[in-house]
C-alpha positions as CSV (number, residue, x, y, z in Angstrom):
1,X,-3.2,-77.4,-13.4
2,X,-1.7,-80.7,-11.6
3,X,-4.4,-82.6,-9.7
4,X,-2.9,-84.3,-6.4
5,X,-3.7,-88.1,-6.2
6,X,-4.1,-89.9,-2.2
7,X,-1.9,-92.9,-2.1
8,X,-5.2,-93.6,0.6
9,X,-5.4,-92.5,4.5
10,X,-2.8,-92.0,6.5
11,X,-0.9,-94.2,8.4
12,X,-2.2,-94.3,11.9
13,X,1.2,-92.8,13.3
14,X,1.8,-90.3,10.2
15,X,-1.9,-89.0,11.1
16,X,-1.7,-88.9,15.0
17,X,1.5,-86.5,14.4
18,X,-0.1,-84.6,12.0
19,X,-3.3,-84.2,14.6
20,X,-0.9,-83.4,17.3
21,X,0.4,-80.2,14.7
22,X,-2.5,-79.3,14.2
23,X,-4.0,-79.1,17.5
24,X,-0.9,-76.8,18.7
25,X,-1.7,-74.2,16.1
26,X,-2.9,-70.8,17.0
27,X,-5.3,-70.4,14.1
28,X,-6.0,-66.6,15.9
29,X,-2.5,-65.9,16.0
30,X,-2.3,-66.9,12.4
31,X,-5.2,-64.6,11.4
32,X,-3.7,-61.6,13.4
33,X,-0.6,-62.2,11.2
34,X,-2.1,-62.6,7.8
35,X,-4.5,-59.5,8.6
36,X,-0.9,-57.3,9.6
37,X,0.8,-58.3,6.3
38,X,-1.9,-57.2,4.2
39,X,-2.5,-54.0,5.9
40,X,1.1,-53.4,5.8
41,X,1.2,-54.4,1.8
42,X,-1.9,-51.8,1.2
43,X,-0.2,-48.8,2.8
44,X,0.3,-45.9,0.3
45,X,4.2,-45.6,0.9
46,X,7.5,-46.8,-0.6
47,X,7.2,-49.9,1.7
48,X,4.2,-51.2,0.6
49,X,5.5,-50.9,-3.1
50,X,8.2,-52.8,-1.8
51,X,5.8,-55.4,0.0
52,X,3.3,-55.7,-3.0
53,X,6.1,-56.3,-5.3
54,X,6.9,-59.6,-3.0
55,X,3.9,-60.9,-2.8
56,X,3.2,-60.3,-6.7
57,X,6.1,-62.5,-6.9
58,X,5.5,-65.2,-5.0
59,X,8.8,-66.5,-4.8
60,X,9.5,-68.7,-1.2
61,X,10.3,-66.3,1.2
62,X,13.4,-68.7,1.9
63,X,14.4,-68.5,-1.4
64,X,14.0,-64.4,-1.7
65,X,16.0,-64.3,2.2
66,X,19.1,-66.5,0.5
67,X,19.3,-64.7,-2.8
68,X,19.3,-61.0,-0.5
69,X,21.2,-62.2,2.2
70,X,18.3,-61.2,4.2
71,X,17.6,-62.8,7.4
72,X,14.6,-64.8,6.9
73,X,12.9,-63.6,10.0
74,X,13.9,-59.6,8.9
75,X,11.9,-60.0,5.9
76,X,8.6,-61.6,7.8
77,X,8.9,-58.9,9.7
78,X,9.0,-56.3,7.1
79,X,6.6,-58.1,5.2
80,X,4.2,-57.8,8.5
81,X,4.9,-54.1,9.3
82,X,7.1,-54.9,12.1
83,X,10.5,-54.2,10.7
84,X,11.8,-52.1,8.0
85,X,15.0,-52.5,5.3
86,X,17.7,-50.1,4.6
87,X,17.8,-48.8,1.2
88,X,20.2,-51.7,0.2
89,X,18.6,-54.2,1.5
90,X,15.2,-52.7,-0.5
91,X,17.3,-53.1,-3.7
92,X,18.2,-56.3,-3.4
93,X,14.5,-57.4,-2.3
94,X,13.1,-55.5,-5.8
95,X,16.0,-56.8,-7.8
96,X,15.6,-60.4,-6.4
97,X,11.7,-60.3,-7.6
98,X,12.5,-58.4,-10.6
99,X,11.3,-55.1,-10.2
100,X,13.3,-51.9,-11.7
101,X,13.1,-48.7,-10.7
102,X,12.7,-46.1,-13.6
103,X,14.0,-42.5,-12.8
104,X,11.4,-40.3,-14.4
105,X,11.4,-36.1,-15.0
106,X,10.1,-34.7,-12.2
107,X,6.5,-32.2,-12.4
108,X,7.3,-28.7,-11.9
């Protein structure tokens, strides 16, 4: 594991910016959000295969949305449960964060 090392304190400009970030962050909003995507990764359907499979992964969501060709705002919304993929859009999602399907005889 790398350690990170401080070059010191900020610079007085670098840190009043960084306060001023901060401050206009919705730390409620932020929660709401995080609390939607793992609800929507712990439903019992296809889409939540889908969604754990992702977030097993962890591959930068900009990353995953240029190697689909996804609109990176499509797949926070899938990822949240507020937007859903077509069938190849799903397949290139699973094949960008290596996952194969395995067709398997069905129970009678």
């Amino acid at each position: 594991m790398s350690k990170i090392q401080s070059r010191g304190p900020l610079p007085p400009d670098l840190r009043h910016r960084f306060q001023q970030a901060l401050a206009g962050v919705d730390r409620d909003r932020i929660d709401a959000n995080f609390n939607r995507t793992e609800s929507a990764a712990a439903e019992n359907s296809f889409s939540g295969f889908v969604r754990r499979s992702v977030h097993r992964r962890r591959k930068p969501l900009s990353l995953l949305s240029q190697d689909t060709g996804i609109e990176l705002e499509r797949l926070v919304n899938f990822l949240r449960g507020d937007g859903e993929l077509n069938v190849a859009e799903t397949g290139r999602v699973l094949a960008a964060v290596d996952v194969e399907l395995v067709e398997t005889e069905a129970a009678n």
